[in-house]
C-alpha angles and dihedrals in degrees: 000000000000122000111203086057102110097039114045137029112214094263082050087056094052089051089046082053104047094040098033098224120149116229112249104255117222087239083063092042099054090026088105108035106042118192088167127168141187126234110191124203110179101110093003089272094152110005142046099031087186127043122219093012124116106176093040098049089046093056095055096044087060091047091048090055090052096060096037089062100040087066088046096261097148097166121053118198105209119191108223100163103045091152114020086285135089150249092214138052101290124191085195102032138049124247106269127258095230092069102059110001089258118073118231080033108145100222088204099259141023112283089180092066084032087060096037083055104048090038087053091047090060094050082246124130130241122220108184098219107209124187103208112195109022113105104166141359116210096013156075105178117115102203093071097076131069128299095247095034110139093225088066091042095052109030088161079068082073150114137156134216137152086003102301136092126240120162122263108263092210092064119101085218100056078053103052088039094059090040087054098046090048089044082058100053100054106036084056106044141034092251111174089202142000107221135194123202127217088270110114120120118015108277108275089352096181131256118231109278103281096028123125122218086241097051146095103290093042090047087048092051088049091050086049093056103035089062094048089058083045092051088045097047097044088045092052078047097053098047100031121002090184085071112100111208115211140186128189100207122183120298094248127054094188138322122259093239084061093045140006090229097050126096132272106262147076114232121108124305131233091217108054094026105045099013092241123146106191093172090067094059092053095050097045093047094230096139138045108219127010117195109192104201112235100184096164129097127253102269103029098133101212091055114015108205097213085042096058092042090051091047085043092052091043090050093046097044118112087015123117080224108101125210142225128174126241107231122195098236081164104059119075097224094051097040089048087056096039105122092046088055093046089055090055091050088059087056090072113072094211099045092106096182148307142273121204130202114231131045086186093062096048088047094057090039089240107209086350092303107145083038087052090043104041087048081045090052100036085058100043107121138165140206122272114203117182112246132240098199114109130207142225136196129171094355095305124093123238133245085214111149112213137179134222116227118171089339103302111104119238126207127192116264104222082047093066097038084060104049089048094048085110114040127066093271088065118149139174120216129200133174127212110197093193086066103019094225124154095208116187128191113200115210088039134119120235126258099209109209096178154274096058120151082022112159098187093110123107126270087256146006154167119272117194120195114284113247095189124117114238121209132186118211095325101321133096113268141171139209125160107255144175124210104213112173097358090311144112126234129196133181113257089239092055099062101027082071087045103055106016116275125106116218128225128191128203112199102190089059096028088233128148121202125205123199125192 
């Protein structure tokens, strides 16, 4: 697959290479604003509704989509290894089961570059959601999986417990094995995030008789983990930096009764139960995002949900890891309270978004959910302070008016259309309201139609997210934007990948610099 596909026509690459400005990804876009969901594939719970059928689970991927994105979901986490195998055409895994009933089934296409299409279509990112170490549930028996399943051809990967298989964190080969199926992934395919689940070692998989929990044996099991998720991370770095890597640990590190610096609370612990020590992670910078899930009301005394998100803000400040929070759309008591959760997640500067499990409940609007979050989202607004940056283009400075909004600086749109009429990075803009589509045609002179470089706008304002759809000659684009007044309002390097000028900015005289 190509991966340039989405972002650049051939003319848009030229320009790239002339100007040297990367294209904005769809990961950088939504990074600080996460709508995520899950959608989750083990025993078809959330997708595909029907087995061995293209056309039909197409469809309902589509319609799925639809409805994701009317209540403000814009990133999807599709699970696309729910059992050791794939939803794609793997040189190291098996198809899927839950593709065709029968796992190393061909289904007849890709569904992996089917779904990237139609959620970049959309403007929406794709997060490919592993599990790494599970191999069956309810079983042992190793005769149940496909031929050319790694788990019968290494038997020495595996462990048991509770009745089903998972490979043994500790082996070098499990290892190799993850790193390459990640490697895969996102050579392949133009993947937005690789992202692991809470699921390491077996829940409460038990320590050699006289081992603590805090001793060799369970330090040894965290390492082992904790340099999986570092080789993971490095290897995503070295073939796409533009790829996050996420993980949604538990929503408890550890209780403050096991530790001072724990939370306070008394559920079970990361830690202790999966051998997952997510502070560590933070700490070492070897992922991108993390997303506790904190799927508990407000009020529940064992596991407060405002007291986790307020530990998990203190334990991610100061760090490059973002964070999003894990939100039970799936349990009664948490989607009937959705939108006030979603208002305590706003008080914490660093709480960049959220991320919901599962897509199935937000489709049926469980307890009012997709109603509470799409009012939440349609109201979302942001201050707009004016800017005191100026610009200059050519030698002459320019009368822009910008606005500041969580400390980027946004220009109009039709302002900058103007101002570039006559340089090569020249571009025409229209809007169509029945279709609320923002279309731009590079190479193209401005039709002024009037009121642009206006500064008859008050000193500041409130921006709400843009709805509008933004294409690029033709073809489906993105680029974060705000509408302020009526109007909308991009970042200069946004659109500088998009039609063809690189931006400098010198901090001593506050000047931008824009070159066509």
């Amino acid at each position: 697959m190509n991966k340039t596909f989405r972002r650049v026509s051939l003319f848009l690459l030229m320009v790239m290479l002339m100007t040297l400005v990367p294209a904005p990804s769809f990961a950088d876009v939504h990074r600080s604003d996460m709508r995520g969901v899950w959608i989750s594939t083990i025993f078809n719970l959330d997708y595909p509704g029907t087995k061995n059928n293209k056309k039909a689970q197409k469809d309902e991927y589509r319609a799925m989509l639809d409805q994701l994105q009317t209540a403000g979901i814009n990133t999807v986490m599709v699970q696309v290894r729910p059992k050791a195998d794939a939803f794609y055409p793997s040189a190291i895994n098996p198809w899927s089961e839950s593709l065709t009933g029968t796992q190393g089934r061909d289904p007849g296409y890709d569904p992996l570059a089917f779904m990237i299409e139609e959620t970049h279509r959309r403007g929406m990112s794709f997060h490919a959601w592993l599990n790494p170490y599970r191999v069956t549930t309810g079983t042992t028996d190793l005769s149940t999986l496909a031929d050319n399943h790694p788990a019968r051809l290494h038997p020495d990967w595996l462990i048991t417990h509770n009745g089903a298989l998972y490979y043994n964190p500790e082996s070098e080969g499990v290892k190799k094995h993850i790193i390459d199926t990640v490697a895969e992934i996102v050579t392949n395919y133009d993947v937005d995030g690789i992202h692991f689940d809470d699921y390491f070692y077996p829940s409460n998989y038990p320590l050699p008789e006289g081992e603590s929990r805090d001793g060799k044996i369970a330090d040894a099991r965290r390492n082992t983990v904790n340099d999986m998720v570092a080789q993971v991370y490095q290897t995503i770095k070295k073939i796409d930096s533009s790829v996050l890597f996420g993980i949604s640990p538990m929503g408890i590190w550890k209780n403050k009764k096991s530790d001072p610096t724990g939370s306070a609370t008394t559920g079970s612990e990361a830690y202790y139960s999966v051998f997952s020590d997510c502070r560590q992670w933070i700490k070492a910078g070897t992922i991108d995002y993390i997303v506790p899930q904190i799927y508990w009301e407000m009020g529940f005394a064992a596991a407060d949900y405002q007291t986790l998100v307020s530990w998990w803000s203190k334990e991610t400040h100061g760090s490059p890891v973002t964070l999003y929070i894990g939100q039970a759309a799936y349990r009664d008591g948490v989607a009937a309270q959705m939108e006030q959760q979603l208002n305590i997640n706003q008080q914490y500067s660093n709480v960049k978004g959220s991320v919901f499990f599962r897509a199935k409940d937000i489709q049926n609007n469980r307890k009012g959910i997709a109603s509470q979050m799409k009012a939440f989202y349609s109201q979302k607004v942001a201050d707009a302070l004016p800017s005191t940056h100026r610009v200059m283009l050519n030698g002459r400075l320019l009368p822009l008016q910008a606005y500041n909004i969580n400390g980027s600086n946004y220009f109009k749109l039709r302002d900058l259309a103007y101002v570039l009429s006559d340089t090569p990075a020249r571009f025409n803009t229209h809007w169509n309201p029945v279709t609320e589509t923002i279309h731009l045609e590079t190479g193209r002179a401005y039709l002024p139609v009037g009121g642009e470089l206006s500064s008859s706008a008050p000193s500041t304002a409130k921006a709400t997210m843009t709805t509008a759809t933004l294409t690029l000659d033709g073809s489906l684009s993105y680029a974060g934007a705000f509408n302020i007044l009526g109007n909308n309002y991009y970042k200069l390097r946004d659109i500088g990948s998009l039609t063809g000028f690189s931006v400098d900015w010198d901090p001593a005289d506050s000047l931008i610099t824009i070159t066509p």
